[in-house]
N, C-alpha and C positions, 0 to 999 in steps of 0.2 A: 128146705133149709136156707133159700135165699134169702128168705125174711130175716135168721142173724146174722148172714154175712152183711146185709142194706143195714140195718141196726147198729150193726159194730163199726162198720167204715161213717154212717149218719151222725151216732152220737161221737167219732172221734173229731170229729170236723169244731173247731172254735170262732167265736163272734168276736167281732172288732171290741168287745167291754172284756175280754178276758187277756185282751192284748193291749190294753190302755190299764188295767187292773195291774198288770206282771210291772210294766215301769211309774205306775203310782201317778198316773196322769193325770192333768187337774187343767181343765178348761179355760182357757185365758184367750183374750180381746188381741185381736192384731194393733189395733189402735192403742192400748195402754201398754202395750209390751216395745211394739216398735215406732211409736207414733207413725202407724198409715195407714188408712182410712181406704179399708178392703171395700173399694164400691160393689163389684161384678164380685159376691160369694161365690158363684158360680164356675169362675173362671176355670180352665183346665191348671190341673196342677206344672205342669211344665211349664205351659204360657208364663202362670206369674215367677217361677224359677229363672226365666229370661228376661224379667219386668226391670228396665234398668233405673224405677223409682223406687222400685219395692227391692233392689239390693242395693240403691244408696240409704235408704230409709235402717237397713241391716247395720251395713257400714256404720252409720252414725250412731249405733249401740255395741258398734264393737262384736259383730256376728257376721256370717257365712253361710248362703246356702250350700248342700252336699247334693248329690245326685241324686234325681228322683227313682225310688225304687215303684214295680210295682208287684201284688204276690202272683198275676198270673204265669211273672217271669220266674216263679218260683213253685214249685209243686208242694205247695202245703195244703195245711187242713181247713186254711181258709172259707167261711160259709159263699163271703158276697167279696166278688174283689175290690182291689181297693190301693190307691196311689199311696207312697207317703214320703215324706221328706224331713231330714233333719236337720235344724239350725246349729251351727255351733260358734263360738268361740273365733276370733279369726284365725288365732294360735295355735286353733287346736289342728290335729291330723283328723281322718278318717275312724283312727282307732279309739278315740276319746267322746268318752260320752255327750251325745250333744244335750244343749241346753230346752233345747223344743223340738216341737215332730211337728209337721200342719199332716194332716191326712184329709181326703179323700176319696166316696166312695161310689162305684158304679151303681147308677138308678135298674132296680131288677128291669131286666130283659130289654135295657135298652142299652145304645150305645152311647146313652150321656151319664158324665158324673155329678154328683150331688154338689153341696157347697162344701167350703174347706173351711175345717177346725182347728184350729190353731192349741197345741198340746206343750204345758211345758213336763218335761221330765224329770221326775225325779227317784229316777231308782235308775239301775244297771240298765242301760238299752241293749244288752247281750239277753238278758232276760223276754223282749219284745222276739226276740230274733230265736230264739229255744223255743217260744212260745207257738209261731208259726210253724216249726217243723219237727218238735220236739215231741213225742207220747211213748207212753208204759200202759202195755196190756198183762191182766193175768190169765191165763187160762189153766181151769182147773180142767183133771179130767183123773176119773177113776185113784179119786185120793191126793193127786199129786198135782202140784202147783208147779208149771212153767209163765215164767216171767221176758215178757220179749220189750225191746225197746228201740224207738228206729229215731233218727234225729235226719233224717230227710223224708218227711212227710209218708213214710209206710211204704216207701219202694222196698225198701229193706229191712227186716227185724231180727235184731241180735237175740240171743239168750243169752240171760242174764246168769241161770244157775247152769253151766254146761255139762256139769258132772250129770245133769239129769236128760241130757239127750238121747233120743234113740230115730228108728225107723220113721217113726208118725211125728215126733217133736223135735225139729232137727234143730241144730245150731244158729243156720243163717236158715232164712224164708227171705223169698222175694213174697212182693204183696200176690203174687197169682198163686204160689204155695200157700201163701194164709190161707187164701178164699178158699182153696180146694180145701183146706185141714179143714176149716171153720164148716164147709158145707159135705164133706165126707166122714165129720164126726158130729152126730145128732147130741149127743150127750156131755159135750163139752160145754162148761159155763165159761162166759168170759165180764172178765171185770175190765175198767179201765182204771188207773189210778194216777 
């Protein structure tokens, strides 16, 4: 049974295109956005967060960078990690959607990152942030449909319909109760939605 426990935790896992998909992301030039001519793509994401050409260069468009996040510091369904950073507004706070993302991604199995992508945003950036640690599972079993859902990356999963709780489908699962139900009951199907 550990083939759909690997299966279900595998296919919950998402790619960096389903998380530029959630905020409607659309590719744009450091150079025509903020006139500055990103020589080193390369560069670590922080470095140029420190870069005091590349935050006059902001400045003179009337923008801000924000803290660099990364998702290792965060336990989601993330496939490949990955830096990012949002431009905003100089006006704006923390809580206002910024105007661009640059992300950032870790080269597999090594300890260097890719080059950086410059993203502007156009949809809710609460929606990039759900996307990361946000899933609905169903599991059917013997007729009846249990709906669980966790918004921090599967340590935890709610039931959705509780009236249908019992012994085997409890309310709260931690993710090591999943694994056990998913791998102590052969005959459960599970959807993702």
């Amino acid at each position: 049974m550990l083939d759909i426990e690997y299966n279900l935790f595998e296919s919950l896992a998402i790619f960096q295109d389903n998380l530029l998909q959630s905020i409607n992301a659309e590719l744009v030039s450091f150079k025509d956005i903020f006139d500055y001519d990103l020589i080193d793509k390369n560069i670590d994401l922080e470095l140029l967060s420190d870069n005091s050409k590349f935050i006059t260069a902001l400045q003179n468009k009337g923008m801000k960078v924000a803290t660099v996040e990364n998702t290792d510091d965060y336990e989601t369904f993330v496939k490949k990690s990955m830096k990012f950073m949002p431009i905003r507004q100089v006006d704006a706070n923390d809580l206002m959607n910024p105007k661009y993302i640059i992300i950032q991604n870790r080269i597999d199995n090594e300890d260097k990152w890719d080059e950086l992508r410059l993203y502007k945003v156009r949809d809710n950036i609460r929606k990039f942030y759900d996307t990361l640690s946000s899933k609905t599972i169903e599991l059917k079993y013997k007729g009846k449909n249990y709906i669980y859902t966790t918004s921090n990356s599967g340590n935890e999963w709610d039931l959705k319909n509780p009236n249908e709780a019992n012994d085997k489908f409890k309310t709260y699962l931690r993710k090591e109760d999943l694994k056990k139900l998913i791998n102590d009951t052969p005959d459960v199907k599970i959807t993702i939605i």
